[in-house]
C-alpha positions as CSV (number, residue, x, y, z in Angstrom):
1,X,12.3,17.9,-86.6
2,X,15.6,19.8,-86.5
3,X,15.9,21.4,-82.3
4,X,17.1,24.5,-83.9
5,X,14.5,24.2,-86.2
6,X,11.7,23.8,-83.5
7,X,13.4,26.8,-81.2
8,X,13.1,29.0,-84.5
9,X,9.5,28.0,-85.5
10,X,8.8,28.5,-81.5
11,X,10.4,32.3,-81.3
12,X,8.3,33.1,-84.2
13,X,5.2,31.7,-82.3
14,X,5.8,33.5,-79.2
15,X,6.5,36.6,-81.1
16,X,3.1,36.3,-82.5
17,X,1.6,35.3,-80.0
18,X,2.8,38.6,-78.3
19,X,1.6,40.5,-80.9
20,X,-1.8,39.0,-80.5
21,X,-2.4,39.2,-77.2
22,X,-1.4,43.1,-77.1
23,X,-3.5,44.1,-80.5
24,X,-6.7,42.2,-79.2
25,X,-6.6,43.6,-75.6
26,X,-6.1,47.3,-77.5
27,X,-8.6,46.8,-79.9
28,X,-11.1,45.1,-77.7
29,X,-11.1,47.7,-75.5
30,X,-11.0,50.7,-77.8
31,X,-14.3,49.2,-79.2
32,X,-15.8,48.3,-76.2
33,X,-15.2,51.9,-74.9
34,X,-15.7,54.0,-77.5
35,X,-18.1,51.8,-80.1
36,X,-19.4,49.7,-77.2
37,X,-18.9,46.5,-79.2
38,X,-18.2,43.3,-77.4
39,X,-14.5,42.9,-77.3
40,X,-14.5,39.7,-79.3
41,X,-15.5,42.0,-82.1
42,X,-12.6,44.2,-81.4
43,X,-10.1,41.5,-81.2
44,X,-11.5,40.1,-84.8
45,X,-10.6,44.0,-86.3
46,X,-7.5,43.5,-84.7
47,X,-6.8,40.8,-86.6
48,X,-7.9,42.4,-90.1
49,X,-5.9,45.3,-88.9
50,X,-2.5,42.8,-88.6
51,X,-3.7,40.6,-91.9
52,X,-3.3,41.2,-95.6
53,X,-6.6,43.6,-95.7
54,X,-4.9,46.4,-94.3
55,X,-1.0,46.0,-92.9
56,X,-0.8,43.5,-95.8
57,X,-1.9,46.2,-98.1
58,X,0.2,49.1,-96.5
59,X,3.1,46.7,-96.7
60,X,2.7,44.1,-99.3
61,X,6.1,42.5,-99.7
62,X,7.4,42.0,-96.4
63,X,3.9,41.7,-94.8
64,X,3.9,37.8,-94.1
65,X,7.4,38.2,-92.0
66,X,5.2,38.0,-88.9
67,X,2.5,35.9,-89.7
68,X,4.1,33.1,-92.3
69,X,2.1,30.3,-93.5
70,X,4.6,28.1,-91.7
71,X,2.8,29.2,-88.5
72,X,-0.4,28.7,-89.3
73,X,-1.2,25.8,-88.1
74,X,0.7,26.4,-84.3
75,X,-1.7,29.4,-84.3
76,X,-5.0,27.6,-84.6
77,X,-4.2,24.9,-82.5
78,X,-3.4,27.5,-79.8
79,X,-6.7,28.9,-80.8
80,X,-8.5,26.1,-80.5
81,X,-7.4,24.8,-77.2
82,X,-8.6,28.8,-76.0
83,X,-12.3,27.4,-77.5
84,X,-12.2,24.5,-75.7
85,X,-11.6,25.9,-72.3
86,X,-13.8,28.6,-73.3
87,X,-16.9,26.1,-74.2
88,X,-16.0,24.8,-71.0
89,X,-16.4,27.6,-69.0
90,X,-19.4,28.8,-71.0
91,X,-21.2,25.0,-70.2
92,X,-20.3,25.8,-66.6
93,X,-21.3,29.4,-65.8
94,X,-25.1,29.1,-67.3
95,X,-27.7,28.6,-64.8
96,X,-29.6,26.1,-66.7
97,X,-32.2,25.6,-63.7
98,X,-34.7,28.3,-66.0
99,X,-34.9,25.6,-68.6
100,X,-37.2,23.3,-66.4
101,X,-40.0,25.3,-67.1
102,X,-38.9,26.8,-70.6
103,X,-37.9,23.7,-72.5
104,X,-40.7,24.6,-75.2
105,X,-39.4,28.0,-75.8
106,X,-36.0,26.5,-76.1
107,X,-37.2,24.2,-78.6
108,X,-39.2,26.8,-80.7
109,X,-35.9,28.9,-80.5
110,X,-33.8,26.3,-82.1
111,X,-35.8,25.1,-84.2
112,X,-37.4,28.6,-85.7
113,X,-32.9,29.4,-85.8
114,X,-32.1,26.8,-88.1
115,X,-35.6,26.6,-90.7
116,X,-35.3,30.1,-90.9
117,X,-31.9,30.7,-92.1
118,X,-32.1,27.6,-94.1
119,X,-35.4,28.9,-96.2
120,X,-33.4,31.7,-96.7
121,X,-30.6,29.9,-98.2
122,X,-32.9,28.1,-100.4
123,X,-34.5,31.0,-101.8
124,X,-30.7,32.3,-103.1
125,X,-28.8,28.8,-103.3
126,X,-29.6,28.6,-106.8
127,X,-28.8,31.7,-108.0
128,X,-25.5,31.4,-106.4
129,X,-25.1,27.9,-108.1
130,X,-25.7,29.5,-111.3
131,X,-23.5,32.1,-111.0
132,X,-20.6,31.0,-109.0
133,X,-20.4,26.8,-109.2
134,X,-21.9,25.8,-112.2
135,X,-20.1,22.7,-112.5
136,X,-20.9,21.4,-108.6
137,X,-23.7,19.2,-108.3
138,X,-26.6,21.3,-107.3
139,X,-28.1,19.0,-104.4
140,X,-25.2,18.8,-102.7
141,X,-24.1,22.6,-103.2
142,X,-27.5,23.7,-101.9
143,X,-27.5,21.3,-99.0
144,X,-24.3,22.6,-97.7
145,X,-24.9,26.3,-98.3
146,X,-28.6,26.4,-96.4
147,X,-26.9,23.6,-93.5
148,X,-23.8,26.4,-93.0
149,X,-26.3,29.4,-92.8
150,X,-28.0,27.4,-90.2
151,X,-24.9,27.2,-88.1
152,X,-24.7,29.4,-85.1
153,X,-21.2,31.2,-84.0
154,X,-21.6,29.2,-80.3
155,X,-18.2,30.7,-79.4
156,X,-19.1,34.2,-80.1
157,X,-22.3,34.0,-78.8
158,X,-20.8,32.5,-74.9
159,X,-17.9,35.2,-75.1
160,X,-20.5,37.9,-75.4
161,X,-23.0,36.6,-73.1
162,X,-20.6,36.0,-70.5
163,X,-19.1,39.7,-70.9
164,X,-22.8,40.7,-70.3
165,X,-23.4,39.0,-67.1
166,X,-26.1,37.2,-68.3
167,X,-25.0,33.5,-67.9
168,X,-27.2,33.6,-64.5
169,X,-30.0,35.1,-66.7
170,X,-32.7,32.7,-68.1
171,X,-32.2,34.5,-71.4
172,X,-29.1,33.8,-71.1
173,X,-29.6,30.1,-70.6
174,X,-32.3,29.6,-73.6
175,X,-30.2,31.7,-76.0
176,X,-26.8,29.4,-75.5
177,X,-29.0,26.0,-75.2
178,X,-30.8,27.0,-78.5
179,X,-27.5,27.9,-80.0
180,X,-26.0,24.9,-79.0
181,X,-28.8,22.7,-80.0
182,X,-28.1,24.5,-83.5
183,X,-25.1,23.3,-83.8
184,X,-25.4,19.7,-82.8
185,X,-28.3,19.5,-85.3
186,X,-26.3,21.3,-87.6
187,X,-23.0,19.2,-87.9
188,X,-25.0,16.2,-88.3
189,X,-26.9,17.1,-90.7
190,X,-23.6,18.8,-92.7
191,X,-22.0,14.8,-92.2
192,X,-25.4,13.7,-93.7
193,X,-25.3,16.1,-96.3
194,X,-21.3,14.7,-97.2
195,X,-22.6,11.0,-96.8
196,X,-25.5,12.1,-99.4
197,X,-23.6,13.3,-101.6
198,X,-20.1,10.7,-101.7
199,X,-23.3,8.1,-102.3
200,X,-21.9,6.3,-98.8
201,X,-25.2,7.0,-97.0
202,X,-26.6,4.6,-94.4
203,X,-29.6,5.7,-92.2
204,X,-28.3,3.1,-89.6
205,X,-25.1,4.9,-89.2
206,X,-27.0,8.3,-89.1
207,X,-29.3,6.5,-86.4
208,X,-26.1,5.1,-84.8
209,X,-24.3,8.6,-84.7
210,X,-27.4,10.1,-82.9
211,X,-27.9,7.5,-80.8
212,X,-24.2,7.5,-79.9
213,X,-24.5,11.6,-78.7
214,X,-27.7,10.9,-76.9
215,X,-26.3,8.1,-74.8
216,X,-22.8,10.3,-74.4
217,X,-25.2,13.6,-72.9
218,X,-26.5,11.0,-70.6
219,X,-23.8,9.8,-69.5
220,X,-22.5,13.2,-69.1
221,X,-25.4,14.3,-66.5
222,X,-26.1,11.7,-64.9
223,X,-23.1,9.6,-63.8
224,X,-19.7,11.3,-65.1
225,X,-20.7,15.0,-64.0
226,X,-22.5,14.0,-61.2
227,X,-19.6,11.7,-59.9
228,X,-17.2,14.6,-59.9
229,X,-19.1,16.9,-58.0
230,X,-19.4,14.5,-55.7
231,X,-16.1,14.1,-55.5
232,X,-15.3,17.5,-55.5
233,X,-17.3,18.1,-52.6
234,X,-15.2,15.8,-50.7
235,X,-12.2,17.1,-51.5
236,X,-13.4,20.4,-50.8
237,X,-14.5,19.2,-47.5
238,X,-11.0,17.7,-46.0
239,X,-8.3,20.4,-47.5
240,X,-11.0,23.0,-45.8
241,X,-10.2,25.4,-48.8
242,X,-11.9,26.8,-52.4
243,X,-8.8,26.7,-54.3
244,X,-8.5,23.4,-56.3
245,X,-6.5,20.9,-55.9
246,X,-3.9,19.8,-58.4
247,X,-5.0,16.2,-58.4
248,X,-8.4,17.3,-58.8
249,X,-7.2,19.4,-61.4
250,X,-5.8,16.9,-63.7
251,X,-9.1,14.5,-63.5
252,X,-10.8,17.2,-64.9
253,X,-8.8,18.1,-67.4
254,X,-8.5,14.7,-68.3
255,X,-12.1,14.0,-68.5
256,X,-12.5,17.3,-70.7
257,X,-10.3,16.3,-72.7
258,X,-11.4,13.2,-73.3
259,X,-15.1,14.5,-73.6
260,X,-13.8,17.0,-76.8
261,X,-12.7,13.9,-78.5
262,X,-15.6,11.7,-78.1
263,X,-17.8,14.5,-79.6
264,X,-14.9,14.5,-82.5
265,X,-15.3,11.1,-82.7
266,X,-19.4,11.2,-82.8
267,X,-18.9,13.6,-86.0
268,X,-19.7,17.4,-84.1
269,X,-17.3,19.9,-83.3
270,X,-14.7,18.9,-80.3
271,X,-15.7,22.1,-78.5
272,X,-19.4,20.5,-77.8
273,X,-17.7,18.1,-75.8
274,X,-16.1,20.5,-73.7
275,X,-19.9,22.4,-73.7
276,X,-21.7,19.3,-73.2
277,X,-18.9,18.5,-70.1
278,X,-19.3,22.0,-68.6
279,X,-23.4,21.4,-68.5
280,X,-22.7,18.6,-66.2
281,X,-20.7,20.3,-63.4
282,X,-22.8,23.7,-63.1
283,X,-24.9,22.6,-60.5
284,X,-21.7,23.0,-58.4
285,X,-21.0,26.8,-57.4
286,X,-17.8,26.1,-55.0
287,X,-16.0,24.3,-58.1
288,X,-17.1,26.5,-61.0
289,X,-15.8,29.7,-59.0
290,X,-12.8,27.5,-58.3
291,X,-12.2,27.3,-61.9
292,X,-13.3,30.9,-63.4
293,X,-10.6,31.6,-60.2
294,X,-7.7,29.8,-61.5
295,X,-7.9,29.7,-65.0
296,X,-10.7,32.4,-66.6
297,X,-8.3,35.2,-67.0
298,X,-5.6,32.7,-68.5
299,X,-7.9,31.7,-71.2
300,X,-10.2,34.8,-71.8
301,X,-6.7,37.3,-72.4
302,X,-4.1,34.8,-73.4
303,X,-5.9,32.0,-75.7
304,X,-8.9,33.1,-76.9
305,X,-7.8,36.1,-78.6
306,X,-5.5,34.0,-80.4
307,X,-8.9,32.4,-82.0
308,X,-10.6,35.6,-82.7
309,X,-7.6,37.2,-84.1
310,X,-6.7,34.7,-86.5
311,X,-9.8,35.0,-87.8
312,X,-9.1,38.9,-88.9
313,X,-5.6,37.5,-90.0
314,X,-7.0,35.2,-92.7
315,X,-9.5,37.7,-93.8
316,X,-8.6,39.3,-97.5
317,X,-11.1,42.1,-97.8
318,X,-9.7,43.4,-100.8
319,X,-10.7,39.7,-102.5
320,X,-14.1,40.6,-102.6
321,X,-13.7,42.9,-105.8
322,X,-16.5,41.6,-107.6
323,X,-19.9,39.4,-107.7
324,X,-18.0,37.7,-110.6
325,X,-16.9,34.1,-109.7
């Protein structure tokens, strides 16, 4: 690509980004104070506010000078990397000790969160078929409908939980873990579902994928997460201080990194990689408050936003005229 190209398309970004970052601190606020709404809920209006439902409607022909299409994608990858640090931090704060003695009612949880949304979906799937994708095989349109209702909003739910002060809370912990195990659970079975219905299923490779995330949580707890801690804690011990060091700093960022992509690669989400990482190091107080120290502000005002916000921005209200297809 052109360098004057690039500097343009990066001016634009960091003009949105601006933007962004101003209209979801406002906003969240506003609704935390006055409406007492969690202030990813106010960053999300902020976005609806900037996007075609409502600036877009004021000011329909130069509306998309701010936000073109072009930009798009530099805003969800900007977005994204604000989830993965934030499932990171979310997989690190929780005091997951409650669990020991609550792994039934973490179990029920889950499972009651995804049979009872996906009943639900089954009871309505085939009217919506009918009405709205006729020509869609029915199997695999009712499959994927009563999967994505079973799908928890994991993000949302560790942003609010952690503006709550409840990741030390052992309702804390069983809510995220059941909402987590959601997820897992439910991106498989969505890959199934695709398999199904492309007539490429295999139940080894369904057995093979499962198998593949089991062995990579174990890995996780009990010899990657645990060998960093250690290690921590000896680093920790000869620079005699809590802030963390750079070298230190790039292993972990490394090993995050590399832990969202072998969840990508094992067919989930790459943010459950950066959850599944951030389970492994809770256990170690000194480097999680080294962490929230150095980088939780960075993330929680300056990339996550970003996320929530584009959300509003490619939200057309005014689409939703009619129950007509």
């Amino acid at each position: 690509m052109n360098p004057e190209v690039i500097e343009e398309h990066l001016k634009l970004v960091l003009l949105q980004w601006t933007v962004i970052i101003a209209a979801a601190w406002a906003f969240g606020r506003l609704g935390k104070r006055f409406l007492n709404q969690p202030l990813a809920v106010g960053e999300i209006a902020a976005g609806i506010l900037l996007g075609p439902s409502a600036l877009g409607a004021i000011w329909p022909a130069d509306w998309p000078v701010l936000f073109p299409k072009e930009t798009q994608q530099s805003l969800q990858l900007l977005g994204k990397l604000g989830l993965i640090f934030l499932l990171f931090q979310v997989g690190m704060e929780f005091d997951y000790s409650h669990l020991r003695t609550r792994s039934r009612t973490v179990t029920l949880v889950s499972m009651l969160g995804i049979a009872a949304p996906f009943l639900c979906g089954l009871a309505i799937a085939p009217w919506l078929h009918d009405r709205f994708a006729p020509d869609t095989p029915r199997l695999g349109f009712e499959l994927f409908f009563c999967i994505a209702l079973s799908i928890s909003a994991l993000p949302i739910m560790g942003r609010i939980l952690l503006e709550m002060k409840l990741e030390r809370t052992a309702i804390g912990a069983m809510g995220i873990s059941a909402a987590a195990i959601d997820d897992v659970i439910g991106w498989v079975l969505l890959g199934t579902a695709t398999l199904l219905m492309t007539t490429k299923f295999n139940v080894w490779s369904l057995l093979l994928q499962l198998a593949g995330i089991v062995l990579f949580f174990v890995l996780l707890q009990k010899l990657i997460g645990p060998w960093l801690r250690a290690l921590w804690r000896r680093k920790a011990a000869n620079s005699n201080a809590a802030a963390m060091p750079s070298s230190f700093l790039a292993l972990l960022i490394m090993a995050l990194f590399a832990s969202s992509l072998a969840t990508h690669y094992l067919g989930i989400f790459v943010i459950f990689g950066a959850f599944l990482f951030g389970t492994s190091l809770h256990q170690e107080p000194g480097l999680v408050k080294a962490w929230r120290d150095r980088f939780s502000d960075v993330v929680l005002v300056a990339f996550v936003p970003v996320f929530f916000t584009n959300t509003g921005l490619n939200t057309k209200i005014g689409s939703l005229q009619t129950t007509e297809a």
